[in-house]
Steps between C-alpha positions, in 0.01 A plus 500: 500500500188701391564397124502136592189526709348655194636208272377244763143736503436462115618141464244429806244656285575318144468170752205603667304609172612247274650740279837358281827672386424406204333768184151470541429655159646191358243306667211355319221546461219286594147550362177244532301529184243216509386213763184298451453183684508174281107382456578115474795490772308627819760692699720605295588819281717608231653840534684681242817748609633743311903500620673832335849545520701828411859526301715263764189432763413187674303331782644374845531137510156348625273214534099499419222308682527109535186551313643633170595353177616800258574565138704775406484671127775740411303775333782779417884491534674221684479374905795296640302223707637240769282260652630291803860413426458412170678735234447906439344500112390788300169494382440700190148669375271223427671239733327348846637327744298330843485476857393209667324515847770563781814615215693799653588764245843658603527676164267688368656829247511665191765388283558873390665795629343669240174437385201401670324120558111369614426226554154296580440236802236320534452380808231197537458501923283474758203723474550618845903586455522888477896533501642347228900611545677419866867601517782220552565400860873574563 
């Protein structure tokens, strides 16, 4: 009885602060290295985000703003990628791939259990938008 008040307890707490069962040192990491807003298209910004992924890591499925269009440059290893329900492809270094405004991205990994991956989005979006990443709605 105590033990399962316990188990009840903790999975209360995971709820309550968001926190997954999942590894968290396989989750990626997410770094902003430039934003300037676009001279000659009042409003808007581009925003460049480093994504780094460890041997086997990944992101959670999301979404970004309505706002956003985004390219994506593999810069080192390989990212598995799945936009909306289309097909999950393996982008290599030197590949890109897009997101149009709306897209959800429900795969989002590195395609090795071994070596690392980076990648660079560029995000063109609102000015205003300070979140770019929202997680998917169950």
């Amino acid at each position: 009885m105590i033990r399962a008040s316990i188990i009840a307890a903790a999975l209360a707490f995971l709820a309550a602060t968001g926190a997954s069962a999942r590894d968290s040192s396989k989750s990626a990491k997410v770094t902003l290295v430039y934003e300037h807003e676009l001279p000659n298209v009042p409003g808007k910004s581009i925003k460049g985000v480093l994504v780094e992924y460890g041997p086997g890591g990944f992101s959670e499925g999301h979404t970004h703003p309505d706002s956003a269009f985004i390219y994506a440059t593999v810069l080192e290893g390989s990212i598995r990628s799945q936009v909306n329900d289309g097909p999950v492809k393996v982008y290599q270094a030197g590949e890109s791939f897009s997101e149009m405004p709306g897209d959800r991205h429900g795969v989002s990994a590195n395609g090795s259990k071994t070596k690392p991956a980076r990648l660079l989005a560029v995000f063109v979006v609102d000015t205003k938008q300070k979140e770019l990443t929202f997680p998917l709605q169950n």
